[in-house]
N, C-alpha and C positions, 0 to 999 in steps of 0.2 A: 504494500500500500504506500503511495505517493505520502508526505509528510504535510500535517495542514498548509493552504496557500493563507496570506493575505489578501483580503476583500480589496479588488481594484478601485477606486476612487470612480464616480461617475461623473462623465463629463457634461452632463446636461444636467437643465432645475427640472424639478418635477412641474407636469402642467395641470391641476387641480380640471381643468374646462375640457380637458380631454380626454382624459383619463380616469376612471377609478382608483379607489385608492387599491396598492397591492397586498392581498390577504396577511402576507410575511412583513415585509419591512415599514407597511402602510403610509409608503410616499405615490403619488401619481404620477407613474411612468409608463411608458409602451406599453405594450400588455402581448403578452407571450401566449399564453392559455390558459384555460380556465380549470382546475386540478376541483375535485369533492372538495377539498376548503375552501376555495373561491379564485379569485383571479388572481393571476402572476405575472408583474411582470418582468420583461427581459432580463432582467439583471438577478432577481432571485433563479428564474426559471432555467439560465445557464450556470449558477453557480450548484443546484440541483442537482444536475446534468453531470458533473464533475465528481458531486461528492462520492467519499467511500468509505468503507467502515463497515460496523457491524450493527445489525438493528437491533433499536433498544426493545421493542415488541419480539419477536423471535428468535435474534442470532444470529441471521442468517449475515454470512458475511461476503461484501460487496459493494457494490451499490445501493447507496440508500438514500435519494432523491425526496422522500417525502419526509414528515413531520408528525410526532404524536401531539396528542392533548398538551406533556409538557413538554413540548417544542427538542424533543429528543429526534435525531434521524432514524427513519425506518424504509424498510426497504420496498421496492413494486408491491410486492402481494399484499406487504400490512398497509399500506398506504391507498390502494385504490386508486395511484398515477398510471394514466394511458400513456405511458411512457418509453418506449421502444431503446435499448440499451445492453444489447445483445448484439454481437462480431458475428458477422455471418460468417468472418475467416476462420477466426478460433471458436469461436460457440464461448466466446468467455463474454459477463456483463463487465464494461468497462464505459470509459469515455467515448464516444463515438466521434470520431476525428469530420470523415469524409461519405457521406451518404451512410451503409451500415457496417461501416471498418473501423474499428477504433484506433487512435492513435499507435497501439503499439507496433500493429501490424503494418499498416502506413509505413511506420520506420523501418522495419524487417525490410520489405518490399524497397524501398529509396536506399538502402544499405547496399543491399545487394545489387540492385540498378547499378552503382557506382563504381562498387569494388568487384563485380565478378568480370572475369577475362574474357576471350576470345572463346573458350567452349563453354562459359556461362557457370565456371564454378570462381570462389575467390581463392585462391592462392593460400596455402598455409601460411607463410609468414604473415598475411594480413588478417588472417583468422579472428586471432585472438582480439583485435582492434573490433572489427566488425563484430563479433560477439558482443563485446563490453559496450559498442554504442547502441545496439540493439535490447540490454536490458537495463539500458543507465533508468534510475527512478522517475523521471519524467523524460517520459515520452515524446510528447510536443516538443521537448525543447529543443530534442535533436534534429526533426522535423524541419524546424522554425531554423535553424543552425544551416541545415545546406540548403534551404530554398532562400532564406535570406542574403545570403551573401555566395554571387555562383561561379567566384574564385574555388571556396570549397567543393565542390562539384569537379568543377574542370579539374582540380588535383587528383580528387579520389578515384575520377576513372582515368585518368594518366597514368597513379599508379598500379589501378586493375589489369587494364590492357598493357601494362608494361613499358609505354612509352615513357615514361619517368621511372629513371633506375629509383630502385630503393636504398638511399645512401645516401651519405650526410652532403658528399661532392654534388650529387646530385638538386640536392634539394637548396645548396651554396650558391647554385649559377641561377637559379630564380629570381626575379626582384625582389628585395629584402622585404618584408611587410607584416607585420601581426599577423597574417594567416595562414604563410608560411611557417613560420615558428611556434604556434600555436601547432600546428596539424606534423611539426617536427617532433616535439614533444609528449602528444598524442601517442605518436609513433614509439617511441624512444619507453614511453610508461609499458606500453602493451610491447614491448621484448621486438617489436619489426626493426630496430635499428637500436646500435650498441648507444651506451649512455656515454651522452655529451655534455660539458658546463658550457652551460646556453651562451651566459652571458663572457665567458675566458674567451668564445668561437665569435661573440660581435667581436668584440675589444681585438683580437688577432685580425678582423678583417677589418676593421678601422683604422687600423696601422698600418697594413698594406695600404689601405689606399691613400691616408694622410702620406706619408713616407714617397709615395709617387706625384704626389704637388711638390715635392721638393726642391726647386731646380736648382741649389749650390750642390755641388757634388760630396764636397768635404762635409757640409751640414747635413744631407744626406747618409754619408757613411757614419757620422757620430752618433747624430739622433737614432740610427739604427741598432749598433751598442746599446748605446744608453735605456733603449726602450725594452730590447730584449734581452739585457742583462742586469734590469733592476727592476723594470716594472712588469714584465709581463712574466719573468719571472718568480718575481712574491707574487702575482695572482693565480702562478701554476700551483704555486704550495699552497695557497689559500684554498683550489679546488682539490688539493688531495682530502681535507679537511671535513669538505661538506662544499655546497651550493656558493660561489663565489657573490657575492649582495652588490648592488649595486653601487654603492658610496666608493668600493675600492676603485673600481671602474671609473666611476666619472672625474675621480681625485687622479688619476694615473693619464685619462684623455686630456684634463685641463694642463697638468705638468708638462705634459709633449707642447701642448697647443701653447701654453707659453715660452715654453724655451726654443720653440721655433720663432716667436716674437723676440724674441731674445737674441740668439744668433744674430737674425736678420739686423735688429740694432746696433751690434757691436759689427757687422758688419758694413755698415751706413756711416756706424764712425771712426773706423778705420782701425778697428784694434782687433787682434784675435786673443784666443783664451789663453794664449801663455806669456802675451801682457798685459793681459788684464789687471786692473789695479783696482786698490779702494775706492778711489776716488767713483771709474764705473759704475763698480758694486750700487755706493750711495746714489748716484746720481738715477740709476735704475729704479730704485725702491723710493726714490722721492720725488719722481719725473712722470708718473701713470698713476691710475687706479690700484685697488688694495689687492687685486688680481695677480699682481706683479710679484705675490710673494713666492707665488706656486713655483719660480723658479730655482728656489733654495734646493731640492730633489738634484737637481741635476749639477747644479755648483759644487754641492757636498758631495757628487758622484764624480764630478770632475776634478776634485782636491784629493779625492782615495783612488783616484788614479794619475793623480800626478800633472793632469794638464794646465793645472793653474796653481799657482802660490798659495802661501797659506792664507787667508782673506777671513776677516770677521763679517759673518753672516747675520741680519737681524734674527731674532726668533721671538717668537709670540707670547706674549705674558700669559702665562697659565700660573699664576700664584693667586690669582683674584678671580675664579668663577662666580657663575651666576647662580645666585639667591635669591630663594622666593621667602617671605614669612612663613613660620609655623602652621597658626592662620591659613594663608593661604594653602597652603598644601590640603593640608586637614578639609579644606574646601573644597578640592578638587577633587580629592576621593570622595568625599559624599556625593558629588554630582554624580561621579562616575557609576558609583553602588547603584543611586539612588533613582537617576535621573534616565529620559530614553532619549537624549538628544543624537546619542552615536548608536550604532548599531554594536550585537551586542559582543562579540570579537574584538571590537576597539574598547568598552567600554573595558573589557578586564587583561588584554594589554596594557590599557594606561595604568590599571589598579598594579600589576604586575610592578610596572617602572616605580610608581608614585608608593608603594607602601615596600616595595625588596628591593629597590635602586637598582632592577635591571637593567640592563643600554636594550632599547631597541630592539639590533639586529638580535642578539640573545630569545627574547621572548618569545619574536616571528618562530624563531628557529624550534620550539619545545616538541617533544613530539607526544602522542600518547604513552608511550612508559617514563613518561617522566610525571605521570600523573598517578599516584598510587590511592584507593579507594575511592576510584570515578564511579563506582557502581552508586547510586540514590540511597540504595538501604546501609550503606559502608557508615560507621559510626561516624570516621573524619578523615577527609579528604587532605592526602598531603604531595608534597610537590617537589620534586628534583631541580634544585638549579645547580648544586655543586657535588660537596661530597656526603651531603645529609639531605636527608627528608624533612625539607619543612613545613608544619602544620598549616592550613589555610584558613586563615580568620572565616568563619561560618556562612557571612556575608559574603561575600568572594567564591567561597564552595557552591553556595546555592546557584550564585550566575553560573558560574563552570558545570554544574550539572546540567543547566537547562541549556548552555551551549552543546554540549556532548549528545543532548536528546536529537537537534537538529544544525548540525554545524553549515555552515556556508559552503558553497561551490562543491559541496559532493552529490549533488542531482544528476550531473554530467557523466558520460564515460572517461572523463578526467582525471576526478580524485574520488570517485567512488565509493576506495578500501584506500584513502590517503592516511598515513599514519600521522602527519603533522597536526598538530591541537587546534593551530589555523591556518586550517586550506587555503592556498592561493587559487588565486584564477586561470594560470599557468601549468598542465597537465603536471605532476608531482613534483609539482614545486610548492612552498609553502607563502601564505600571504608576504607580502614586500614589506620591506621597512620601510621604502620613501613613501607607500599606501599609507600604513598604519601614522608616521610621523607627519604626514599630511595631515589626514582626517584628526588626529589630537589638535594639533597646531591650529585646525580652520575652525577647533572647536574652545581656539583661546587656551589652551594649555599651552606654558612654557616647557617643554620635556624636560630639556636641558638640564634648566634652573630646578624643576621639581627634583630631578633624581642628583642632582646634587644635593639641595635640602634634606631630600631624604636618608641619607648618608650622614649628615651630619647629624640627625635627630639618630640615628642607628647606634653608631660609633658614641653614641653617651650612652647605651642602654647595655653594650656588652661590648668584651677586649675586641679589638681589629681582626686576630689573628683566630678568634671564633669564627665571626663574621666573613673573613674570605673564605675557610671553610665551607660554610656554610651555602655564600651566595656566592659563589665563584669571581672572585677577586684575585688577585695579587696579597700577599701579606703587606706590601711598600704600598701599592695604593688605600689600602683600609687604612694604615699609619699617618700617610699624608692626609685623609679625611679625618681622622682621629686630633692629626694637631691643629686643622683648621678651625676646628670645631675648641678646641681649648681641653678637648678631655687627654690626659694625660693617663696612658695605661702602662707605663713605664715599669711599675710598680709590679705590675702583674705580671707582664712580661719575666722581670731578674723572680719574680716568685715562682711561676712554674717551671723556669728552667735549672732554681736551686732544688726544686722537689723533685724533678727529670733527675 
């Protein structure tokens, strides 16, 4: 059974002079047909149409389009709806899509239209893909998915008939576009194609093509080093790790795109990198926009190899982060708890940040076994972020259950059976960080400043070197939070290590 929907909004006023009122909702809209209760119209009469469940009058489970006395769903027989909801393909009652097919079948049928080949079967390797869109939980949506948009289409029987190898080269020489990548990862989840970091394979082919605007030859050959043996290198290791995030990425493309600004200026003024002097240096970081710092990567990679002097680099005051009030904080988790402004994924990521000082990308990342007594009837729900199980304030447990009952984006043949706590919209990948840090921020949360606050109210309640334990820290940065904050665990520290 599909997972309750949300009632669509109607786009019209009810018209009282034309309409009766509807038996169900008793506004005066269109009128669909007239059911033993009384008139209905279109808007209760297709959401009817939809429902499914079990009847509260007999049991029987299905379809249950009508309504008892106390407004409980029941199904054709106990209801006395002339109702016709019954697959002439399958003989199953369902939603009925298109004359008397329901949607599932529809899909089975447009599946196969796409992916089967030249003698009319699908290909093993595509099997398993075509399986899992043909029993994703809503039906319609995958429907809706290749008639909407008939790039998908043109793909899936490219790949059916064979004319599109199946392979990453393949699918590389395409025009780059979300539908491409989307239906790569598709791929990639259902075992058709070995697994790739999406985003490591943008980032390498961004560099080829940046790196071919290049026309100094020498600037050329450098930024090429420099790109493949500092940056695109820590994001290989980043992908042995897990899922490469986006922040590394775009901090690694802006470094190139500046120090290409860069070169080119020092070559305008007539100096190259092994006279370069202070004087440059300064006159770079005091001559542009705050953009200009990004090329500090590549100066300090140019000093550890020797092509420039030894040069004082500015660097960025991090002694004075951003702070929110007490107060405030404490304010922003009650909204969060409390409030439905965000949907409900965002609301206990931010609880996540704002009450255990996670970063972000960390959160996105959790998976389900990091969540120990998810089950409802589990006395207390606790939660892995380091090397303990931490108890989950009750409030917090309760949203986390009701997210687990109906998580996001696993309606799809997507994330289906996704292990991550929150699904991205990206076939087995988990929600973004620049998503989640949007939607906080556009909802007036300072992240930042919160989970720095937060840290600082921690670090007074228990030693540092619990607390990285615990939340996965560094013991040096719990320390450095510990002295900003003014609590001094010093104490504690020479005490357990005279008892050790």
């Amino acid at each position: 059974m599909s997972p309750p929907r949300k009632p669509r909004a109607r786009s019209t006023a009810p018209d009282p002079k034309r309409w009766p009122e509807c038996s169900r909702c008793g506004h005066c809209y269109q009128l669909a047909a007239r059911w033993p209760e009384g008139p209905i119209c279109m808007h209760c009469y297709n959401a009817a149409r939809r429902r499914e469940g079990a009847c509260a009058d007999c049991g029987h489970v299905g379809m249950v389009p009508g309504l008892n006395t106390a407004a409980e769903p029941v199904c054709l027989r106990c209801s006395g709806i002339p109702l016709a909801l019954t697959c002439t393909a399958c003989g199953e009652e369902a939603w009925l899509a298109k004359g008397a097919t329901c949607w599932r079948c529809l899909l089975r049928g447009m599946v196969h239209d796409h992916l089967a080949g030249p003698d009319g079967q699908i290909s093993p390797a595509l099997q398993p893909m075509a399986e899992a869109l043909c029993s994703m939980p809503r039906a319609n949506s995958g429907v809706t998915w290749m008639r909407a948009n008939p790039q998908v289409g043109q793909l899936l029987r490219a790949l059916g008939t064979g004319s599109l190898e199946l392979s990453h080269d393949a699918l590389d020489a395409l025009p780059a576009g979300r539908t491409v990548e989307y239906l790569r990862a598709l791929l990639v989840t259902h075992h058709a194609l070995p697994p790739r970091d999406r985003r490591l394979a943008t980032f390498q082919r961004w560099l080829d093509d940046t790196l071919a605007r290049v026309e100094h030859p020498e600037h050329k050959q450098l930024l090429d080093r420099f790109a493949r043996w500092h940056h695109l290198r820590d994001l290989r290791r980043q992908a042995e790790h897990g899922p490469v995030e986006a922040g590394p990425v775009l901090r690694a493309k802006q470094s190139i795109t500046v120090t290409i600004e860069f070169l080119g200026w020092l070559d305008r003024r007539g100096t190259t990198l092994a006279a370069l002097s202070q004087h440059e240096i300064d006159s770079w970081h005091a001559g542009g926009p705050g953009t200009r710092e990004h090329v500090q990567r590549f100066l300090y990679w140019c000093r550890a190899q020797r092509l420039t002097g030894k040069l004082e680099l500015p660097r960025r005051d991090k002694d004075n982060p951003q702070l929110i009030g007490e107060h405030a904080r404490l304010k922003i988790i009650r909204s969060l708890l409390l409030g439905d402004e965000l949907a409900l994924p965002y609301r206990i990521a931010g609880c996540l940040i704002t009450l255990f000082g996670q970063p972000a990308g960390k959160v996105v990342a959790l998976t389900l076994a990091d969540l120990t007594g998810s089950d409802a009837s589990s006395p207390e729900l606790r939660l892995r972020l380091g090397k303990q199980w931490v108890p989950v304030p009750e409030q917090l447990a309760a949203l986390i259950h009701l997210h687990l009952e109906h998580r996001a984006n696993t309606n799809t043949a997507a994330n289906a059976q996704s292990r991550w706590l929150f699904p991205g919209q990206v076939p087995g990948e988990h929600l973004s960080r620049t998503t989640l840090l949007a939607a906080l921020r556009g909802n007036g949360i300072p992240v930042r400043a919160a989970r720095n606050t937060t840290w600082q109210q921690l670090v007074r309640e228990a030693p540092p070197q619990v607390l990285a334990d615990a939340l996965n820290i560094s013991p040096a940065t719990a320390m450095k939070h510990a002295q900003r904050a003014g609590s001094d665990w010093a104490r504690y520290v020479s005490t357990t290590h005279h008892q050790q």
